[in-house]
N, C-alpha and C positions, 0 to 999 in steps of 0.2 A: 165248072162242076164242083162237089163238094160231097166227100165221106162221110157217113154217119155209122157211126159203131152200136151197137145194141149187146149189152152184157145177159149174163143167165136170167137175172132178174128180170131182166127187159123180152126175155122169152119163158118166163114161168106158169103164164097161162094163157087161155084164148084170150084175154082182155088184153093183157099187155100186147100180145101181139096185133089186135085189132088197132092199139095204140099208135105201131112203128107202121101200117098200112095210111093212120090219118096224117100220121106227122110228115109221111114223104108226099102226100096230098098235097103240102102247104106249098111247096116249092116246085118250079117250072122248068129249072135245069137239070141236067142227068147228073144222075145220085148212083155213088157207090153203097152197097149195105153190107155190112158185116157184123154177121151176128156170131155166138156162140152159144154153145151146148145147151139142150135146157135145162133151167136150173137141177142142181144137186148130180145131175148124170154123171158127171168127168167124175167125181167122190163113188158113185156106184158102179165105176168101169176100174176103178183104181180099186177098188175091195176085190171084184172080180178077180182080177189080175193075181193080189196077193192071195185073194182061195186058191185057186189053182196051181199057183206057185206050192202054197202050203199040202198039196193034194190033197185039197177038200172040196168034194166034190160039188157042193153047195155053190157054187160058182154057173150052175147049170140055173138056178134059180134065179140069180141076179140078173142073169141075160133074159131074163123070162120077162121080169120084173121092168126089164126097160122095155121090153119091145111091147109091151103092154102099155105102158106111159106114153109110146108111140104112137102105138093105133088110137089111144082116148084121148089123146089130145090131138090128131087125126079128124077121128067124128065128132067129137067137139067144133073144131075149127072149119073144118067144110063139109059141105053137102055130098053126102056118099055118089049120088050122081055126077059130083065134079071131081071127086078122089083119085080117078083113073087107077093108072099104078102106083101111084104112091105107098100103099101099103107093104107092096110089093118088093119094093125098094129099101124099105125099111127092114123087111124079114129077110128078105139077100144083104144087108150091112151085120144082120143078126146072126144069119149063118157065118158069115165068114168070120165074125168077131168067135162065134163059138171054137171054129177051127183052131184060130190062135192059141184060146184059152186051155183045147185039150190037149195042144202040144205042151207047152207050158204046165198041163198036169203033171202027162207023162211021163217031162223033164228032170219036174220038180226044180224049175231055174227062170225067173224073171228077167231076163235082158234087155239093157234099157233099151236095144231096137224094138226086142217085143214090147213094149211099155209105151214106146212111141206109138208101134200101130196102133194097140188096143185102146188109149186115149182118143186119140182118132174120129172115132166114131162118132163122135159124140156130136161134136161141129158136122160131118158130113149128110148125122138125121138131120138133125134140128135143122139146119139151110135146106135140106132137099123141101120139108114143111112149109118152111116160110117161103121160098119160092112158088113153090106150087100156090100158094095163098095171095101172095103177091100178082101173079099172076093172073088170075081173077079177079081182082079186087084195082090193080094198080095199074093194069096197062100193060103197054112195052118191057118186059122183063127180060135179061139178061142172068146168065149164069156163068161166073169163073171156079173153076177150082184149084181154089189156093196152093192144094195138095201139094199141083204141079207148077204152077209158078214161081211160088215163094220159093228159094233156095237158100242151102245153109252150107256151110261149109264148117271140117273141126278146129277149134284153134284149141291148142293146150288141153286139151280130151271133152271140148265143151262147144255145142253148136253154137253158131253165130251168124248171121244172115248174112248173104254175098248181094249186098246193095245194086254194083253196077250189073251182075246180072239178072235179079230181081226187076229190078227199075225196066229191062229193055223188056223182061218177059211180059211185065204188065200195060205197057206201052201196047208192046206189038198184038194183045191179045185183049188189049177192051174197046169196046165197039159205041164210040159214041153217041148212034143212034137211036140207041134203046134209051130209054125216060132211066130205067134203073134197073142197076145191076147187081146180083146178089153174090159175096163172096165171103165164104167161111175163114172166119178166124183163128187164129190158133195153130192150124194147121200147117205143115211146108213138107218138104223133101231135100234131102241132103245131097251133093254132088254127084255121088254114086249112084243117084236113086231110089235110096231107102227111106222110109218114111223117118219125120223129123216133127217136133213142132216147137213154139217159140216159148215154151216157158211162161212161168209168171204174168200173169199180166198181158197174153200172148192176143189176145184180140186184138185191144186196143193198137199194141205195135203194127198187129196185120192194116188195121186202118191207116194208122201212119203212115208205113208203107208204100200203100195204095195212094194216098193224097200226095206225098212227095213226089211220087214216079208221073204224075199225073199235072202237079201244080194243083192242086185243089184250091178254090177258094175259100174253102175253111172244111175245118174236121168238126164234127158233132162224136164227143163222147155221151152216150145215154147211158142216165147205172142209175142205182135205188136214191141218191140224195141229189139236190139241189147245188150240187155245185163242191168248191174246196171250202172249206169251214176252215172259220178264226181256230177254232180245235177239235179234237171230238166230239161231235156231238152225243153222242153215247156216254161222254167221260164227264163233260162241261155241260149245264143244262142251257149258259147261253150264250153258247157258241151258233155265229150265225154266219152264211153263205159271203164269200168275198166276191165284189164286181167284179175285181181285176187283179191278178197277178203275172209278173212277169215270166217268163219261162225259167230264168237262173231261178225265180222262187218257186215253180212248181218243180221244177228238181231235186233243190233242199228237201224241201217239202217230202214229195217220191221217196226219198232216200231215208226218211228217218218218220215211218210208218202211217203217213199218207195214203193206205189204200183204196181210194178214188181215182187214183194217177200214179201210172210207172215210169220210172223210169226210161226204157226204152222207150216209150214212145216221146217221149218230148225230143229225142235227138234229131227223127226225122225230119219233121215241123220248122224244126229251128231251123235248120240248115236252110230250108225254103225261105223261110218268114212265113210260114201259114198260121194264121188265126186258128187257135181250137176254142173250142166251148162245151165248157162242163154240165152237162142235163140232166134231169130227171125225169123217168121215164113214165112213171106217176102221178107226177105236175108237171105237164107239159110248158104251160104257160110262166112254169118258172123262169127268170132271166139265166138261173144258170151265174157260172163263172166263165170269164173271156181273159185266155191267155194267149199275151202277146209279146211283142219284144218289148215294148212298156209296162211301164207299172204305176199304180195310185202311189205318187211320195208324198201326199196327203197325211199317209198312215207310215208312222218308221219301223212298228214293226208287225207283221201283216198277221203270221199265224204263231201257234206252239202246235209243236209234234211232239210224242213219244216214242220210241223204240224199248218194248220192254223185252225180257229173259238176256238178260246181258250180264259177262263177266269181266273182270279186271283182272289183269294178269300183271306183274309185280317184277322187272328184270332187274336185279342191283348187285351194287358191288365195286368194291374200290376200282376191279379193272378196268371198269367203263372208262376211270375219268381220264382227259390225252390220249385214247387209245385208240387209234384213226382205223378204220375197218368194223369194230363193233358193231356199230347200227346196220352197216353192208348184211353181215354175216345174222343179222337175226331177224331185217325184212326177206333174206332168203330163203331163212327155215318157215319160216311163216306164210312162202308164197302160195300154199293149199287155203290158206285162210284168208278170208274175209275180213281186214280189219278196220273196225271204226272208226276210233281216235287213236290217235297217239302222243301223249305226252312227255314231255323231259324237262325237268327241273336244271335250270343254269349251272346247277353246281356237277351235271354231270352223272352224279352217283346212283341213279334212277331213273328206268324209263317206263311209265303205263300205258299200255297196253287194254285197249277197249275192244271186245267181239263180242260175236254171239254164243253164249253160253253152250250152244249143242256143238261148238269147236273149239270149247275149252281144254279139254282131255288130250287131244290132237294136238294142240299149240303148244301146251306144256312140254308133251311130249317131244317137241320138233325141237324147242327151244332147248333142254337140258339136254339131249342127243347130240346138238349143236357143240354144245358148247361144256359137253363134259368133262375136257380136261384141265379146263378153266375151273368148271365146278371143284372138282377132284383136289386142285391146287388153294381151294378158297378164296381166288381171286372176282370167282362170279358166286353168289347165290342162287341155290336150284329156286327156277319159276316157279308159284304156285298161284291156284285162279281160285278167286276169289267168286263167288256169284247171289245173284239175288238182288242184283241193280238194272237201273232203265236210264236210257237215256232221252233227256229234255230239251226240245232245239228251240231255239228263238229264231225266226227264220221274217228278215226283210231288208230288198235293198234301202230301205230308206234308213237302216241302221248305220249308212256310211256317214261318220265323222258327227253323227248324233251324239253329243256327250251326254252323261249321265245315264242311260238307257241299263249298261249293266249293273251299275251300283243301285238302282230302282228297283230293278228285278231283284238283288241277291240280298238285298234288304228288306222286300217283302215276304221271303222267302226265309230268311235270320226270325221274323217276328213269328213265323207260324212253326220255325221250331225243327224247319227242315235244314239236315246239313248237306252241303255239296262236295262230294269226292273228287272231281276231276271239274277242269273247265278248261273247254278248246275253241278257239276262233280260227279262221281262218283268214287270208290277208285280204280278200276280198269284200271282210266287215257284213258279209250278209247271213252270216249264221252262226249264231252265239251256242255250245253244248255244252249241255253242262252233267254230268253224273251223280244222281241219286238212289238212296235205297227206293228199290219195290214198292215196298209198302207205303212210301209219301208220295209216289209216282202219280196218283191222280187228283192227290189233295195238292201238289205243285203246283199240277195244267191249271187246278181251279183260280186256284191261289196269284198265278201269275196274268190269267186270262182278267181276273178281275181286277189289278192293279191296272192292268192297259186297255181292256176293252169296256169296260165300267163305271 
């Protein structure tokens, strides 16, 4: 069997979906599906949310406003004689989502449980639609709801999925009889019960998921491009689609503003060895990208990523140097924070410090609180962040033991006038970052994509 994922885009109108009806046509073994929200809703369930938080009572409209995007792409999509309830269905998820939001007026207080349910919705229309269409159109259809299967559990004030019981619930609870089976993405429920869902990028994990628990023979990601690009294709004009990347490279990748592919989801996959594949839901007959535990070493180095709104945080100070505990004591204050790179210079008396710009104020914060009395004594220098920089990755295993690769890159990058503030590898040789201003951030991608792919 084998999962196919279907993003907003891949549910934006009757065509795309008529699209994910012919695409599971092609294939003879039972197919999991997981789609999410139709496009733009989770963005107008989330406005919702903070009107009513704001008690503004305009938040009666926006609920209006979907469930009207519901019923028309409803009668759009199928014959009012084949509709049954489904309307129905749709106006009972709209009432109860109203209920939330006028607690949440009344409150005046957004809780991210209520945040979780009201998100919610969004994946449980849009699946009830496509099933119900599926259904008529596909055959043997199946329905799981993720809601209840998928589990999370809190680690450090932050959900995170309880694998071995996830894995047994979807086991004991898909029916391999059915040609295909439809299950909302995004969605889960936390230990207690409460609703939960997966975050960022929260579908495609749901797929994951599903395929590892399962062995899937391969996961199909469908989204708006053809695959992982040499770079952005919005940024780069020619940047084009990779046959194959290895998983360690669509992680890099993931990590440092690849959103085609998350992070979470390469973890499940890997741990199997399941083959995924990058689609476009658009051009169906694109080959796509195929990520495996191989990779082309044809190519040394495969993509560039950016990461932009980034700041440099600056820690110095004669106490650093010989002073065994320093570093302990300021990845501690830091551990609310997300950080990128980190840099230190041999001689000790500086360490940089790379995040995201909206945890710069926070960091600073942590760090001088830290280590006030050290400041106070002039042994340390108070932090201060720096912002207005992006970060540039060079991302391929076939960079391992390649010489000359980064003096290429930092030479074509010398003639176009770009300077580089920070540069970090890591020991595994497969991902070179480097830190530039903003402002050269997309005349770099250009600049380096053409040195190598050109």
């Amino acid at each position: 069997m084998k999962v196919l994922k279907f993003g907003g885009t891949s549910v934006s109108s009757v065509e795309t979906v008529k699209n994910i009806s012919e695409v599971l046509k092609k294939t003879s073994e039972p197919q999991i599906v997981v789609c999410s929200a139709l496009s733009k809703v989770t963005n107008m369930l989330t406005e919702a949310a903070e009107k009513a938080a704001a008690a503004d009572v305009s938040y009666k409209e926006i609920c209006a406003q979907i469930e009207k995007r519901h019923y028309d792409f409803i009668d759009e999509l199928i014959a009012k004689e084949q509709q049954g309830d489904l309307k129905q269905t749709i106006h009972n998820n709209i009432a109860s989502l109203e209920k939330v939001l006028e607690a949440i007026y009344f409150l005046n207080e957004l809780s991210q449980r209520a945040y979780y349910i009201i998100v919610s919705f969004g994946e449980k229309m849009s699946n009830a639609i496509i099933y119900r269409y599926l259904s008529i159109h596909n055959g043997s259809v199946n329905y799981l709801d993720s809601s209840q299967i998928i589990i999370t559990r809190t680690v450090n004030g932050k959900e995170h999925v309880n694998r071995s019981v996830t894995y047994k619930n979807i086991q004991d609870n898909w029916n391999e009889n059915y040609k295909i089976t439809v299950a909302p993405g995004f969605i889960s429920r936390s230990e207690n019960g409460y609703a939960t869902t997966l975050g960022r990028g929260g579908s495609d994990y749901t797929a994951a998921l599903y395929a590892a628990a399962l062995d899937a023979s391969l996961l199909e990601i469908w989204t708006d491009v053809s695959g992982i690009y040499t770079a952005d294709p919005r940024k780069v004009k020619n940047a084009h689609p990779l046959e194959k990347v290895s998983y360690k490279e669509a992680l890099e990748l993931s990590n440092f503003g690849a959103k085609v592919i998350y992070a979470p989801t390469i973890q499940p996959v890997l741990e199997k060895n399941i083959p995924m594949v990058i689609l476009n839901t658009f051009r169906p007959d694109d080959k796509g990208t195929l990520v495996t535990n191989e990779t082309d070493n044809s190519k040394t180095i495969k993509a560039f990523s950016t990461m932009d709104n980034i700041a440099m945080l600056s820690f110095t100070g004669t106490g650093l140097v010989g002073n065994s505990g320093i570093a302990g004591r300021l990845f501690s204050a830091l551990n609310d924070v997300n950080v990128i790179i980190i840099s230190q210079a041999s001689s000790e008396i500086s360490i940089c410090i790379v995040i995201n710009a909206d945890d710069a104020q926070k960091a600073v914060d942590a760090i001088n609180s830290e280590f006030d009395f050290e400041i106070r004594k002039g042994t340390i220098n108070k932090t201060v962040a720096e912002t207005g920089y992006s970060v540039l990755a060079m991302v391929g295993e076939g960079m391992k033991n390649a010489a000359g690769l980064t003096g290429r890159a930092f030479s074509a990058l010398g003639e176009n006038g770009i300077n580089i503030h920070v540069i970090a590898q890591g020991s595994s040789e497969l991902n070179v970052s480097i830190v530039i201003k903003s402002e050269d951030s997309e005349n770099a991608l250009n600049v380096l994509h053409k040195a190598f792919f050109n």
